[in-house]
Each structure stands twice: as C-alpha cells, then as structure tokens.
C-alpha positions, 0 to 999 in steps of 0.5 A: 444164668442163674437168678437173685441177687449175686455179687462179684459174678465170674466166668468160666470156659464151660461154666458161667458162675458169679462168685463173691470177688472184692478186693481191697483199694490201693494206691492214692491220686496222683501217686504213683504205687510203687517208686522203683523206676520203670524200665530197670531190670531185663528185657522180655522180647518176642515176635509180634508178627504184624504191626498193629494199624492202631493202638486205640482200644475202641477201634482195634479190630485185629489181634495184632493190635488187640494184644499190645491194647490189653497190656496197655489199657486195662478193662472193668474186668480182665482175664485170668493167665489162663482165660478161663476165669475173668477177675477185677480189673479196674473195678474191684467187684460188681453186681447182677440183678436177679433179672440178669439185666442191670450189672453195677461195678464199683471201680478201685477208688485207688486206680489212676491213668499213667499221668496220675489223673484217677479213673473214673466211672464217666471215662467208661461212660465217655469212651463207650460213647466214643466208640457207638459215635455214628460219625466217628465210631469203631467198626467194633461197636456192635460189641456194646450192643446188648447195652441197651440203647448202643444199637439206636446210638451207633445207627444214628436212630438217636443223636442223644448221648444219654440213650446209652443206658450206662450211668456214672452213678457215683464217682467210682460206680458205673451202672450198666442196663442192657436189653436182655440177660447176657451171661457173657457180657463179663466177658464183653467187660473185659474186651480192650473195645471196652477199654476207658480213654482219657477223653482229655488226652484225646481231645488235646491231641487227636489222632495223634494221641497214641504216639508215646509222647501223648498217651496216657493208659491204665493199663500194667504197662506203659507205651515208651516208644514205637519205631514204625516197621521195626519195634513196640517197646513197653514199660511196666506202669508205676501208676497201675492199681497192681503194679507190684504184681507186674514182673516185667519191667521192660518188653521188646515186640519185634515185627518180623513176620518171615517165620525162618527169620523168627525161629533165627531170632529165637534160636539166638536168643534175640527174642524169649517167645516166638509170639502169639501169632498164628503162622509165625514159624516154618510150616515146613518144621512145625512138626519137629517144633511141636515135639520140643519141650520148650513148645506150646501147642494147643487149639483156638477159639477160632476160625480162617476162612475166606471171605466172598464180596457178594455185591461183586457179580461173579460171585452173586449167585449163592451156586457160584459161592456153594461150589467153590467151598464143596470143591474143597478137601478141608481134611486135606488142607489142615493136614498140610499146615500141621499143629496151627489147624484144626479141621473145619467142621463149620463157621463157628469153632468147636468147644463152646458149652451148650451148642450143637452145630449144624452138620459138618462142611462137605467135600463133593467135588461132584456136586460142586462142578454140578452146582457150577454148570447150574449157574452158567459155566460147565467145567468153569467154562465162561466164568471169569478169573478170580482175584483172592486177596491175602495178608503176606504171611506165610501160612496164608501164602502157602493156603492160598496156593493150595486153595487156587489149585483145588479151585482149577482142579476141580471147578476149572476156573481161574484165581490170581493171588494179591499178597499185601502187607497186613496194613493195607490187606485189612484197609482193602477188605474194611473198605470192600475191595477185593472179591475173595479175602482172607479173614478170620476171628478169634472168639472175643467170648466163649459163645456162638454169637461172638461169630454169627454177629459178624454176618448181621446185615448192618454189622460194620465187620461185615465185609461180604456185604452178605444180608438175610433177613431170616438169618437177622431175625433169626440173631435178633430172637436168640438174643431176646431168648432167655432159655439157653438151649433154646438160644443155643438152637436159634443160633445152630439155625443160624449158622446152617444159613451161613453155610448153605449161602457161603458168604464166607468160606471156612477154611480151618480153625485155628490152633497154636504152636509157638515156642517160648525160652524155659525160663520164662515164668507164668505163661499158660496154654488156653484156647482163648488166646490170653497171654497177658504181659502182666502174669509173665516174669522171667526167671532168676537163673537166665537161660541161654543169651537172655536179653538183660536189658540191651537197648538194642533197637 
C-alpha cells in the first residue's frame, strides 16, 4: 500500500490504488428521496436457491443470506457491478493516513434508515460492537479483527466496549484505527458483517427484528415480505441516499433448489435470472446451457472442499486425513461437473494479485493406500464407515457419489451419505456434528487471508476443530508484515501446512454458469460474485412472458 496522506482510497481486483472519491449529499431526515410509491413497475424474479437462515447482516455466514443482506443494508463502501472497484456507500468519501493504519470516513450527512431516522457514525460503532459481543456475537467476528482491539473484545480478554478503536468522531465521521496497515480493509468495509444496525429496532424487537413487519434498512431495498420455504419478496427503498439510482421496484427470490424445475422456471419465464448459486441448473445440460447466449459463465474466487472433524477418532491421524485427499482424481472430478468447476489446484483459488501458491494438490493412489496401512488399516481393512454430510443440492449430491466411490476404489473404506436441507446441514457443521462436511468459501476479498484465516485455531469458522501453533504464528506475522511479498510468502507457507495436514480437503473451485433473460439490463460477469440488485434494470421492450408485476406468490 502506498504511503502519504490519500483521500477517497479505492480498490481494484489486480490493483490496490486510493483515488480521489467525493460525492455530494442529498436528501433531508426524515424524508424520503424520491415520492414514486414503492412497489410500482415490473417484477424482477429469480431462483435463490437455498433460503437464508438469517437476514441479520453481522451473523449471516452463507451466501444464500449474504446476497439478499447486501441488497437490504448497505455498508460504508459497497462494490461496483462488476467487483472490481469498491465506491461510496454510506460514506460519501474517506481517508488513509500515510502509516496506512488510521482510515476516516465521512458518512452522507443525507443518508436515512427506512423509517426515516438518520444513520449515524455511532450505528457503526454500535453494530460492530454487536457483532465481537463474546456473548451474543457472530461467528463472522474475525473479519473485524485488523481493528485494533476486535481480536481482545471477541475473545473476552476485555469487557469494555471502547477497547474497539473505532470512534464516532463527529455525527457523520467514524474513525477506524486498526493494528497494522490493511490494503484490504475497504474491502472489509464493504462486507454486509460490517453493515450498520439500527440498534433501537433491535432492541425493541429482539430476534424478531427482521420479519418484514419490524426491520428497518439503509440499503437500496426494503424487506416487504417473507413467506417461509417459499419467497423474498423486495421493494425498492424510497428513503436510500441514491434511490433515483435503483431501477427495480419490485424483486421476487424464489427458493427452489431442484435445478430441472429452475431451468422450467426460466424457460417459462416465471423467473428472469436463474440466480446466483452454484448448482442451480442440470449438470447433466450444462454444457449445452453454456453455449446459449443468454448464458454467463465465468469463474469464482472460491474454493468446495470437504471439511474433516479432526477431534473425531477416526480421523485424528493426519495419514488417515492425507490418503483420503491423495486418493482423489481432482482433474477427474471437475470434468464431471462442467462449467461451475475449476480444477483444484490448492485451499486458496487462483488469481489473487501478488501469490504464489505452494505446489499443486496430488493424485497418488499409490501413496494414499500406502499412507492408510501406515495408520493401521491396509486395504481399509478395520477402519470403520464414514459418514459424509451434505447440503441437498444437486451438484454436491452427485460429488459426493463420485467422492464415495473414489474412497472404496482406491482406500477400500466404507461412507455413508447424510443429505439435508441447507438449514439444518449448516446448523450440523457450526455445531461440529458431523465427521466429513461439505463446505466452502467465496473470497470476501481479493487476498489469501480471506481463506487461511478460516483455519486459525480460535476462529469460530473453524469447524474442523484442526489447531497449529505454527500455522498460527505463521497468520499472525503476515498480518504484522508490512512487506507485500514477504506477507504473500508467509501466507504460501501457510497453506503448504493446510495441505500437508488436510483438515480440509479441497475439492474444486468454484466457477459460474447461470442464465439471465436478454432484457435484463446491468448485470456484469466477475469473479467476486457481485451482482447487486441495485445496478439491474429490466428493459423497456420485455422479453418473452416478462413478469410485469403479478402478485403471485
């Protein structure tokens, strides 16, 4: 990161630059910006996938959640339609000393919460609180911890709120002092975990606060309403510092997860995009789909792999946990599932500016069964079945076959797949129950950490229970190593440990293909996964059976 004085500091996939940001203020409190009644115009539907668990900003640890947050709430930056340049958000411009470690944002003095309350810089200060609480805190805290003091705050090392060195300066100016220079940290500012609360709602309605009745957002849309197991429905938000901006009025998430059924949907036009999750059309025609032109295909900053309970006896010993990712032809398995994988070549994806990754993730059947026999059981003989937990969803259904047939072929052991609804599979794995889990991570920024921080021992994503004081040490002095390529170097060291003691087991990483109705204006392709609601806009000549406001379910 560059030193001196900048103002208005940017972010670019490939690129860290500041620039010179300022946008004016507008809007008064307590009025909304623009007076057209919300709701009016067509309907923009697609397939959500997977319902989210939650739609509370600072503990949402899943995309499925993660996407209708950040068109609901709106962080002190927020990203560009094509993630690669992070913009204003509810701050109109800020500020990076020439140490890199103080960061000042000015929030729009004209930005207001959908009840018309202004939001302030003590929202920021109050929810980022929120979310280290030791007691009631996010799961997701960890991502506040180049602030200085989260890391004590989260822990419980200090009970006083203000060891959080993050100060409402003024009304609309929030002070950010963090321990060491973070490049990325405007990228950290854009996360919905770093999303404001209004902390009086919450406190008025507790956990009920999110029902469409009681939240209040600062986002581009409002919550209208929610049907469990079937619907989202979204508003556009009259009270948003840009709603002149924001062309939808009105947006339909479906949850439907069987991908024939998506593609019906969208053949039929009862849905406009077939969204943004991965698996959510036929593998079987994914090929075929990729060749349409109303098709988008392009790669993720991302990784699947399956997570390994390492507290569990069978899979203790770090031989077991090497033979069953050597055992696997990961070249093999991606040609299987087409445009929405990317051959592993280790935890963290490719494509990050600056790192090299340690050597590839080997195929050596050989030397897997050898590793087996080492730890006791020769040709699987002795070791016990294995239970391998999934969400059911198809792409990780037909995986996990593949995977359990690698295992008997090459190891001779025994898995029992355990499909579950996405619900109930995530509350399984954060709760540690299960010995062999699918999981995964879309990069919440474009560097290595985003991904090795999840294995730290005391973060709370950290579901393999795996611990290394090495590989510790190792996260901790690359995030005091102000250097670049000698940070980029600690981390690769890093990530060599992951794979040499597999407490995860990278699988793929992820890539896109999804299909989207020609009419549908502002969407852009980009590895970050950003496809906010606020830059689309449907076309004024509609397409085939597009929706024009049905109230349909």
């Amino acid at each position: 990161m560059g030193r001196g004085h900048r103002r208005g500091a940017g972010f670019r996939l490939g690129l860290l630059a500041l620039i010179v940001v300022t946008i004016g203020a507008c809007g008064r409190d307590r009025e909304p910006i623009v007076e057209t009644p919300s709701g009016d115009g067509p309907t923009f539907t697609f397939a959500q996938g997977a319902e989210p668990r939650t739609l509370d900003p600072g503990f949402i640890t899943d995309t499925s959640g993660g996407f209708i947050a950040q068109n609901l709430f709106e962080g002190l930056l927020v990203w560009d339609a094509g993630g690669a340049e992070l913009l204003p958000g509810a701050a109109e411009r800020w500020e990076v000393s020439p140490d890199g470690k103080t960061w000042t944002f000015h929030l729009r003095q004209g930005a207001m919460w959908s009840n018309g309350d202004p939001v302030t810089a003590t929202d920021f200060v109050l929810s980022w609180r929120r979310v280290l609480n030791p007691d009631t805190g996010s799961a997701y805290a960890s991502l506040l911890y180049p602030v200085k003091g989260a890391r004590d705050l989260h822990s419980g090392d200090s009970i006083d709120p203000s060891t959080l060195k993050v100060e409402a300066r003024t009304r609309y100016t929030l002070v950010v002092q963090l321990e060491a220079p973070t490049p990325w940290f405007a990228a950290i500012a854009a996360h919905h975990v770093l999303s404001p609360v209004n902390t009086n709602v919450v406190k008025r309605h507790g956990h009920a606060w999110t029902r469409p009745d009681n939240i209040v957002v600062n986002g581009p849309f409002t919550l209208h309403d929610w049907v469990p197991g079937e619907t989202i429905e979204l508003r556009s938000n009259p009270y948003y510092h840009s709603a002149y901006s924001v062309k939808l009025a009105r947006v339909r998430a479906v949850f439907v997860t069987d991908p024939v059924r998506v593609l019906s949907m969208y053949e039929e036009g009862d849905i406009q995009w077939t969204g943004h999750g991965t698996g959510l059309l036929p593998l079987e025609r994914l090929a075929e789909l990729a060749d349409r032109t109303d098709a988008h295909a392009h790669s993720n900053l991302g990784t699947a792999w399956y997570t390994l309970n390492t507290e569990h006896p069978d899979l203790k010993d770090r031989r077991v946990r090497r033979a069953l990712s050597l055992s696997l032809d990961r070249t093999a398995l991606t040609g299987g599932i087409g445009p929405v994988a990317v051959v592993a070549d280790g935890f963290v994806p490719p494509g990050i500016p600056g790192y090299t990754p340690p050597s590839s993730l080997e195929y050596d059947p050989d030397a897997a069964r050898a590793l087996l026999a080492e730890a006791g059981f020769p040709g699987g003989e002795g070791f016990p079945p294995l239970e391998l937990a999934v969400d059911a969803r198809n792409v990780h259904e037909q995986v996990a076959a593949w995977v359990v047939e690698s295992w008997a072929k090459e190891l001779g052991i025994t898995v029992e797949i355990y499909s579950r609804a996405w619900p109930a599979h995530a509350d399984s794995m954060q709760a540690r129950n299960f010995q062999v889990g699918r999981g995964g991570w879309l990069g919440d920024y474009p560097d290595p950490s985003t991904f090795l921080d999840l294995l730290v021992t005391d973060n709370e994503l950290n579901v393999s229970q795996w611990s290394s004081e090495t590989y510790d040490g190792l996260i901790e002095e690359a995030a005091r190593t102000e250097d670049a390529a000698s940070r980029m170097r600690l981390l690769a060291q890093a990530e060599r440990i992951v794979l040499e003691e597999a407490p995860v087991l990278p699988l793929f990483h992820f890539g896109s293909l999804t299909l989207l109705k020609p009419y549908v204006v502002g969407y852009e392709d980009n590895a970050m996964g950003v496809h906010l609601l606020r830059y689309l806009e449907l076309g004024t000549q509609p397409g085939p059976s597009m929706s024009r406001g049905s109230d349909k379910g």
